[in-house]
DSSP file (Angstrom, degrees, kcal/mol; ACC not computed):
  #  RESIDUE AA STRUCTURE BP1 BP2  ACC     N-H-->O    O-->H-N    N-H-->O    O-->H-N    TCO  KAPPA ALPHA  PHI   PSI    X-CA   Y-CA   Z-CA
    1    1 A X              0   0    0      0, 0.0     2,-0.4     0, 0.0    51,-0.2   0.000 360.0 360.0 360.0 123.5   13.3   -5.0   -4.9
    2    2 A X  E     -A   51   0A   0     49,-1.1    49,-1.9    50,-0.0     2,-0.2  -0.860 360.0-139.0 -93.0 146.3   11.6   -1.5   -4.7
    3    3 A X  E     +A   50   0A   0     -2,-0.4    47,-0.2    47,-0.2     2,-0.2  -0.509  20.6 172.6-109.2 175.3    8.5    0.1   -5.6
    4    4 A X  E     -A   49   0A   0     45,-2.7    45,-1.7    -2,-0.2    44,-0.6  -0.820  22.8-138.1-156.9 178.9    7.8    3.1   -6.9
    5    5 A X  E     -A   47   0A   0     -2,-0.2     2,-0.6    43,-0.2    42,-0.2  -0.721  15.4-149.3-149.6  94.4    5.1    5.5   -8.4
    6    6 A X  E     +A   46   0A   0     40,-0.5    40,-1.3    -2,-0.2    39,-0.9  -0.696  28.8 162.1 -68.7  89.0    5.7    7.4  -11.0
    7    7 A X  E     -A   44   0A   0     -2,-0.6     2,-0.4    37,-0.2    37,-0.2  -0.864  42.3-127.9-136.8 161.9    3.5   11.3  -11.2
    8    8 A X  E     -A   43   0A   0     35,-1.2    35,-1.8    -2,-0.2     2,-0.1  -0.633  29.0-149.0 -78.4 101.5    3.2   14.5  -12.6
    9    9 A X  E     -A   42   0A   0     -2,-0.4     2,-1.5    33,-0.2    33,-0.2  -0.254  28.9-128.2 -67.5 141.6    2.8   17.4   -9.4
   10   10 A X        -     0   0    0     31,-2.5    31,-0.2    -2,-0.1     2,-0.2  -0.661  28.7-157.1 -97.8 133.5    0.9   19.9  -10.8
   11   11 A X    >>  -     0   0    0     -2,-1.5     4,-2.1     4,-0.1     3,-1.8  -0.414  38.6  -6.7 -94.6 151.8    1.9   23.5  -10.8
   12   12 A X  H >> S+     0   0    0      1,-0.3     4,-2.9    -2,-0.2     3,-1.0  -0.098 121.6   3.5  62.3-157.2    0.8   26.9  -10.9
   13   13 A X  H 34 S+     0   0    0      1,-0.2     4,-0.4     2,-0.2    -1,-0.3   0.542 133.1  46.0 -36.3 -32.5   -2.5   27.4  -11.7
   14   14 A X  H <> S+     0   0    0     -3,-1.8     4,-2.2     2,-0.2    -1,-0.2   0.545 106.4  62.4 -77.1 -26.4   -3.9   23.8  -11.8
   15   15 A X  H <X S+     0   0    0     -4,-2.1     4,-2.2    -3,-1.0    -2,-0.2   0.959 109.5  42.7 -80.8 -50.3   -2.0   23.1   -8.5
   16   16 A X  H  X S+     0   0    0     -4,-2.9     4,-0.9     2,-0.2    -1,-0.2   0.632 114.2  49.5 -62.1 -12.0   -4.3   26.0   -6.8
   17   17 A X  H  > S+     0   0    0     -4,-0.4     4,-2.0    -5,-0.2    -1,-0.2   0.874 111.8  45.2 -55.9 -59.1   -7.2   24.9   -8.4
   18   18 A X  H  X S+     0   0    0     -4,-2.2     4,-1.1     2,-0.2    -2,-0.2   0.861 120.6  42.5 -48.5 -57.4   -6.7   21.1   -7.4
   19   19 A X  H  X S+     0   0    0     -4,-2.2     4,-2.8     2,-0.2     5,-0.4   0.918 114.5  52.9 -79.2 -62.0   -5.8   22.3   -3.6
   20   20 A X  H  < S+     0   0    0     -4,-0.9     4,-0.5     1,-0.2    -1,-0.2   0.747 114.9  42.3  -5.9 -60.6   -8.7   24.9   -3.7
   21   21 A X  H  X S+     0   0    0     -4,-2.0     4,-2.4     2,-0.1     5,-0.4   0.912 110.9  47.4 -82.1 -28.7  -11.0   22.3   -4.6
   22   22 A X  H  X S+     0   0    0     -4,-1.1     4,-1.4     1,-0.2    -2,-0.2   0.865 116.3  50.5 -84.4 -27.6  -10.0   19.3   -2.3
   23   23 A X  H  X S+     0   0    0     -4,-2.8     4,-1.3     2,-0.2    -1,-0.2   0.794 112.6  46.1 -70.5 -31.8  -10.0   22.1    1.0
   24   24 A X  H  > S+     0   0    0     -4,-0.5     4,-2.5    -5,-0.4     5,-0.3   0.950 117.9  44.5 -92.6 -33.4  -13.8   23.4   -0.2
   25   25 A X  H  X S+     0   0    0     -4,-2.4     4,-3.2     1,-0.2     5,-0.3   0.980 116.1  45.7 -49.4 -68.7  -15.0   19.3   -0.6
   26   26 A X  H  <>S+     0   0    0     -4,-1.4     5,-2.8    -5,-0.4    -2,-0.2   0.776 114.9  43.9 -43.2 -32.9  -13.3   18.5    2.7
   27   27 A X  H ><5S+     0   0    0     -4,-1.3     3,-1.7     3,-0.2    -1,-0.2   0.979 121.0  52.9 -76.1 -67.6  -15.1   22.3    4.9
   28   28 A X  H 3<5S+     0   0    0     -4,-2.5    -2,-0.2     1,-0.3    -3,-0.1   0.794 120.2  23.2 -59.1 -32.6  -18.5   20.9    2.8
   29   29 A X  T 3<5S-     0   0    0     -4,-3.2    -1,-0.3    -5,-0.3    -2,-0.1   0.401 101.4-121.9-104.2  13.5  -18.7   17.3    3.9
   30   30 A X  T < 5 +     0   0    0     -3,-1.7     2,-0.9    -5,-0.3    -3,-0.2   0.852  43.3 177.5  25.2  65.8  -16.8   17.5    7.0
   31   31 A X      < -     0   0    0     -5,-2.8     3,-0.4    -6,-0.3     4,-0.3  -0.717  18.6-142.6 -96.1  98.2  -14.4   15.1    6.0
   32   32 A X        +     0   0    0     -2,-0.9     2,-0.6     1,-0.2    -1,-0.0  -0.187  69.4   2.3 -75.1 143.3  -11.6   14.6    8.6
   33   33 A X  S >> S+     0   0    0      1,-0.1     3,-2.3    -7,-0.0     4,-0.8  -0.506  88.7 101.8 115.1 -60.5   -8.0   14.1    7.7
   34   34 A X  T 34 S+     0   0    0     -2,-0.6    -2,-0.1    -3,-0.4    -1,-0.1   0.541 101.9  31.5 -64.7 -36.5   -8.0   14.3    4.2
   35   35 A X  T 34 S+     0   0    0     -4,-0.3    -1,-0.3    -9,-0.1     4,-0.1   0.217  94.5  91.1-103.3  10.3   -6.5   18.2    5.0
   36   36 A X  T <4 S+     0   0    0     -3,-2.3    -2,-0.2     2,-0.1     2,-0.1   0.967  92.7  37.0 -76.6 -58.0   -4.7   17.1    8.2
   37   37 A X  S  < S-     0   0    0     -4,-0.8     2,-0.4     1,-0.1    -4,-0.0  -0.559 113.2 -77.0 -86.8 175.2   -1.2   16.3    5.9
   38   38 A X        -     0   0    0     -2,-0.1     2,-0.2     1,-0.1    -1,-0.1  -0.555  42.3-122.8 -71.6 126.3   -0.4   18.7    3.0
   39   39 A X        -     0   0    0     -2,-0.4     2,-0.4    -4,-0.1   -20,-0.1  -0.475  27.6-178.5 -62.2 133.3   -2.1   18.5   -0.1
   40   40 A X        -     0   0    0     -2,-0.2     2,-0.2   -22,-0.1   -25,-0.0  -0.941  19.8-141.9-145.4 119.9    0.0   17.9   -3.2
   41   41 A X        +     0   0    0     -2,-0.4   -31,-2.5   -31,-0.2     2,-0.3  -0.413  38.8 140.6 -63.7 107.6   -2.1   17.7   -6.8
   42   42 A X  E     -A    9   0A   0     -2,-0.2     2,-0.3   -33,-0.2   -33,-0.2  -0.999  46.2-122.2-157.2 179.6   -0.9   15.2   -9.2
   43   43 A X  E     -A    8   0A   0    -35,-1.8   -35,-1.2    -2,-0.3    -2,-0.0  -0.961  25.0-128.8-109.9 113.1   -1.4   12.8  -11.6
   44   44 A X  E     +A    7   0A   0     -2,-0.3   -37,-0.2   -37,-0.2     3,-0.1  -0.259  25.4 175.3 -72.2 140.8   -0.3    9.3  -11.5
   45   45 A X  E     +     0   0A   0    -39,-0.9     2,-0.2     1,-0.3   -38,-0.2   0.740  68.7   3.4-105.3 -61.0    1.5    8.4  -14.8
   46   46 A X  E    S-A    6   0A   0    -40,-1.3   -40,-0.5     3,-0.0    -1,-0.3  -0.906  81.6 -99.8-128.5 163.6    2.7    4.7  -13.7
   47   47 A X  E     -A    5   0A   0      1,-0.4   -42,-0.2    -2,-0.2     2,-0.1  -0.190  43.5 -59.5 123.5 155.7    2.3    2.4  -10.8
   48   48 A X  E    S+     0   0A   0    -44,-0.6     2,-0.4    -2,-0.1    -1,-0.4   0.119  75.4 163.9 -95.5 130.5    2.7    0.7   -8.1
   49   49 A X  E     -A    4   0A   0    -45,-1.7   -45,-2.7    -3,-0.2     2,-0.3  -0.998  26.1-153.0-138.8 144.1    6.1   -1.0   -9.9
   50   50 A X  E     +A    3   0A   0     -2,-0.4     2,-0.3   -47,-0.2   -47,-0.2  -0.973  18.8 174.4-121.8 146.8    8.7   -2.8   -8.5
   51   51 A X  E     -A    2   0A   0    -49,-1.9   -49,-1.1    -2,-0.3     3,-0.3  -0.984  34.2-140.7-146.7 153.2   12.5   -3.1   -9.9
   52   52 A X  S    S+     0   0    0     -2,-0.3     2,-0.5     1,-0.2    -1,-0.1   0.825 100.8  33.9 -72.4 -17.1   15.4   -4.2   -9.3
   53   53 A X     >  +     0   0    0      1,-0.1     4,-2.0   -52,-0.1    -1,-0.2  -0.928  64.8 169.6-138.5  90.1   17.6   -1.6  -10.5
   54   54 A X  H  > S+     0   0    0     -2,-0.5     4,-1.2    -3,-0.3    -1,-0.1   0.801  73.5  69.8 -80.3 -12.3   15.5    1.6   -9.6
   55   55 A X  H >> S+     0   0    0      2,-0.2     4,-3.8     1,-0.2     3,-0.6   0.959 104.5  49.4 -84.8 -50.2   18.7    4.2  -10.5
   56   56 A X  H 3> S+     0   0    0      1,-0.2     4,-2.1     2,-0.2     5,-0.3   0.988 112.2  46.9 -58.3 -49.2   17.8    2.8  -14.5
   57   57 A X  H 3X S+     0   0    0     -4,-2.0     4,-1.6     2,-0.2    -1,-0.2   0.841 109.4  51.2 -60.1 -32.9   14.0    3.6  -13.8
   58   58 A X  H <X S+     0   0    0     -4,-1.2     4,-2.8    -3,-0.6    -1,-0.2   0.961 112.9  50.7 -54.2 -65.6   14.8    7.0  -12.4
   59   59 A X  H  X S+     0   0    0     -4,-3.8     4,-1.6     1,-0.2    -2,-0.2   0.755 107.4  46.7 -21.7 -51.4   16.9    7.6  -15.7
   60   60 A X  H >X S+     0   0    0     -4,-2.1     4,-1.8     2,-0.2     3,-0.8   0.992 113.3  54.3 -73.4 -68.2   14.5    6.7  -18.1
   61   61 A X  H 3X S+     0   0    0     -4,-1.6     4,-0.8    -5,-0.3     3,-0.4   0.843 110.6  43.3  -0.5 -85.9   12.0    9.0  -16.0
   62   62 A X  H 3X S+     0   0    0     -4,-2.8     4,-1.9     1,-0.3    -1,-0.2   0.749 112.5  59.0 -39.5 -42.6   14.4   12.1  -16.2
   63   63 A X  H << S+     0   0    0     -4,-1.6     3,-0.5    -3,-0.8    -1,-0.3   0.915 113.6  35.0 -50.9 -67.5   15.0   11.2  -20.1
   64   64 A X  H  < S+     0   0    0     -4,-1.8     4,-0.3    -3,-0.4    -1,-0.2   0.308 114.1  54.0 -73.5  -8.1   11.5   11.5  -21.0
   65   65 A X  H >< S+     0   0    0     -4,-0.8     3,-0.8    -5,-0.3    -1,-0.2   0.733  91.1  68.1-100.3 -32.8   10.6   13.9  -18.9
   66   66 A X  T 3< S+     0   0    0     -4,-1.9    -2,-0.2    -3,-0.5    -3,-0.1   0.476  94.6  67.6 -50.0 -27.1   13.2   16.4  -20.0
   67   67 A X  T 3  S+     0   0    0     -4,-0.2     2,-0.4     1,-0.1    -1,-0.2   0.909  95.3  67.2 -88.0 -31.5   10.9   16.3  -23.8
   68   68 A X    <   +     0   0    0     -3,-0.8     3,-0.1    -4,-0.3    -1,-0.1  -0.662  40.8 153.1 -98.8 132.4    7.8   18.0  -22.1
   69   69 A X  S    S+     0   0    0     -2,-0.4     2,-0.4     1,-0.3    -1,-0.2   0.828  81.6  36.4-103.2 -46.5    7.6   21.7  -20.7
   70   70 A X        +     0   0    0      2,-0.0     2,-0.4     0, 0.0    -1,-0.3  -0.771  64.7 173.1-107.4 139.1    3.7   22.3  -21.1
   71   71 A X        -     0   0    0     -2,-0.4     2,-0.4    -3,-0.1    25,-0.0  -0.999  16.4-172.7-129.4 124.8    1.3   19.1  -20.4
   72   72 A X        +     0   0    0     -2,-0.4    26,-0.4     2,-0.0    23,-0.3  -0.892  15.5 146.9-117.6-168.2   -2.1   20.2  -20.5
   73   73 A X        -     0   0    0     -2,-0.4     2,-0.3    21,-0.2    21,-0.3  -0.887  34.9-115.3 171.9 173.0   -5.4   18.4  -19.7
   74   74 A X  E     -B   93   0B   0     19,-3.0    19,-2.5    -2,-0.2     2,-1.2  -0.812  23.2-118.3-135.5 153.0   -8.7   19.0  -18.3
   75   75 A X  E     -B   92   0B   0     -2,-0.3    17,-0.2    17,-0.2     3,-0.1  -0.570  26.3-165.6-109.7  98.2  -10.4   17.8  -15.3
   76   76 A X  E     -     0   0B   0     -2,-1.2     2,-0.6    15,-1.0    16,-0.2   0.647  47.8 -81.9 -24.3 -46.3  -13.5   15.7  -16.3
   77   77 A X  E     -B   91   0B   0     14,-1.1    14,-1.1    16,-0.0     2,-0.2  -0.974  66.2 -48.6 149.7-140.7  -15.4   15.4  -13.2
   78   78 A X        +     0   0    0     -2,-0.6     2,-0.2    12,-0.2    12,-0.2  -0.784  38.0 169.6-119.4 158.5  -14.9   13.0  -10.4
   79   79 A X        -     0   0    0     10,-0.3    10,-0.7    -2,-0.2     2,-0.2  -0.718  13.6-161.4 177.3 170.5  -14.4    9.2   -9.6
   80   80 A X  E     -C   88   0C   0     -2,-0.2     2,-0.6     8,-0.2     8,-0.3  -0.838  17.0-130.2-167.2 152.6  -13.5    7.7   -6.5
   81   81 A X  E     -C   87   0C   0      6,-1.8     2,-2.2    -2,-0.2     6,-1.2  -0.942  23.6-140.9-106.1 106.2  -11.9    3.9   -5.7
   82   82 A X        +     0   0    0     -2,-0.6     2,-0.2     4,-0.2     4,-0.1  -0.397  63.5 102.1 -64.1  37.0  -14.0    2.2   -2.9
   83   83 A X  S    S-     0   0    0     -2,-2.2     2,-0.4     2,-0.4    -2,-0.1  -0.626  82.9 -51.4-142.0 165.3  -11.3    0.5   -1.0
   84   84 A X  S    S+     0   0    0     -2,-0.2     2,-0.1     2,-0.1     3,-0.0  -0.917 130.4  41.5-111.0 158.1   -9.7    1.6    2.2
   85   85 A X  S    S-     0   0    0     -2,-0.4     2,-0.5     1,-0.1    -2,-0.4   0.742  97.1-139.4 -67.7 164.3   -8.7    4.2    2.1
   86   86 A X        -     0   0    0     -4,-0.1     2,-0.4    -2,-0.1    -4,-0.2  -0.525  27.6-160.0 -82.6 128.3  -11.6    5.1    0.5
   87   87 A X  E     -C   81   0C   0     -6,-1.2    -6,-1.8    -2,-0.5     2,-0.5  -0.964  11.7-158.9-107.4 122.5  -10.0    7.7   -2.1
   88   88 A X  E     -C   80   0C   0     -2,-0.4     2,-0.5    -8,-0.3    -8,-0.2  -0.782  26.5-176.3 -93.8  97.3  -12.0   10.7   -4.2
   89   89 A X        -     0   0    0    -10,-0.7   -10,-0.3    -2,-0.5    -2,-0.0  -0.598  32.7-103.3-116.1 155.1  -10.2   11.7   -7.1
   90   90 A X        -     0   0    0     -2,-0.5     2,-0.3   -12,-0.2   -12,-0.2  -0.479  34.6-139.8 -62.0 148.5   -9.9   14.4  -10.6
   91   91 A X  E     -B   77   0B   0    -14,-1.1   -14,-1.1   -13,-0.1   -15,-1.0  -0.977  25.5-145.5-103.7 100.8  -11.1   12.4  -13.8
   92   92 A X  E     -B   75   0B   0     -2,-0.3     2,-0.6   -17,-0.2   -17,-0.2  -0.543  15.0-146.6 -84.4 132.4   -8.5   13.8  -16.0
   93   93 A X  E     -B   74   0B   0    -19,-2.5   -19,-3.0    -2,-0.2     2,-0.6  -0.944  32.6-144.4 -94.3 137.2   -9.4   14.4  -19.6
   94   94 A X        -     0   0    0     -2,-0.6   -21,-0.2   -21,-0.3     5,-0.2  -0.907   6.8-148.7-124.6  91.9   -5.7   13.6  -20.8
   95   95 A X    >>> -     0   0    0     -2,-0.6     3,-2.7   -23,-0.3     4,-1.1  -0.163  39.2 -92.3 -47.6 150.5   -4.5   15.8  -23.9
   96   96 A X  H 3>5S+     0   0    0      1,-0.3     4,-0.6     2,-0.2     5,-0.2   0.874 129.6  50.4 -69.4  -8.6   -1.8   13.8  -26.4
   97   97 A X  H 3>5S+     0   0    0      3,-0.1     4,-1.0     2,-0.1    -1,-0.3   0.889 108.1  47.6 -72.9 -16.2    1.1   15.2  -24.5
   98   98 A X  H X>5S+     0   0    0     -3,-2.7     4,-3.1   -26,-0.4     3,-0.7   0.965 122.2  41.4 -86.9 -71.4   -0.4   14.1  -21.2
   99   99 A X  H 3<5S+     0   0    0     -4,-1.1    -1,-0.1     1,-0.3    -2,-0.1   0.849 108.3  53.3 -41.7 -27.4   -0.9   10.6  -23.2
  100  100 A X  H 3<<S+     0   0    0     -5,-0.6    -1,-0.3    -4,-0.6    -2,-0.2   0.910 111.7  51.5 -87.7 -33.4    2.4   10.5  -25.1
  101  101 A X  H <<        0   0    0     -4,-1.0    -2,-0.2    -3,-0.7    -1,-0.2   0.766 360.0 360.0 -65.3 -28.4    4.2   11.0  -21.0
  102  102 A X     <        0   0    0     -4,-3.1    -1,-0.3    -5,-0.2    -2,-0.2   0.693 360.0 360.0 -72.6 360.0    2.1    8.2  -19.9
């Protein structure tokens, strides 16, 4: 069986915001690591999932993903899950194409 994750990488402008922001937290609070691998800005759409037949889950993906060019949404503030690792994360205010991809 395999798992998976599905999310949206973020691009362009949003993706330099996102990167921008997580490098100027990380200088302020002298937070080690967090900049150590490359940062890549996204949004989780589904997940942790497991299936058996992951080729069909890729499919369906591609299918549905192939209906959006522009997703926007707007970044809310901040949140963070309290678990190790401890993670700090965007609160995405979600627009109905960002919902209707979820």
């Amino acid at each position: 069986m395999a798992g998976f994750l599905v999310e949206f990488r973020m691009h362009g402008y949003a993706k330099e915001y996102a990167k921008e922001i997580v490098y100027s937290v990380a200088k302020k609070f002298r937070v080690r690591g967090v900049t150590r691998k490359r940062v890549v800005p996204h949004i989780s759409l589904y997940g942790p999932g497991r299936t058996n037949d992951i080729r069909k889950v890729i499919s369906v993906v591609e299918k549905v993903g192939h209906k959006f060019t522009l997703v926007p949404f707007s970044i809310r503030g901040f949140g963070f899950f309290d678990k190790i690792p401890k993670v700090i994360y965007f609160d995405i205010n979600p627009s109905q194409e960002l919902e209707e991809l979820r």
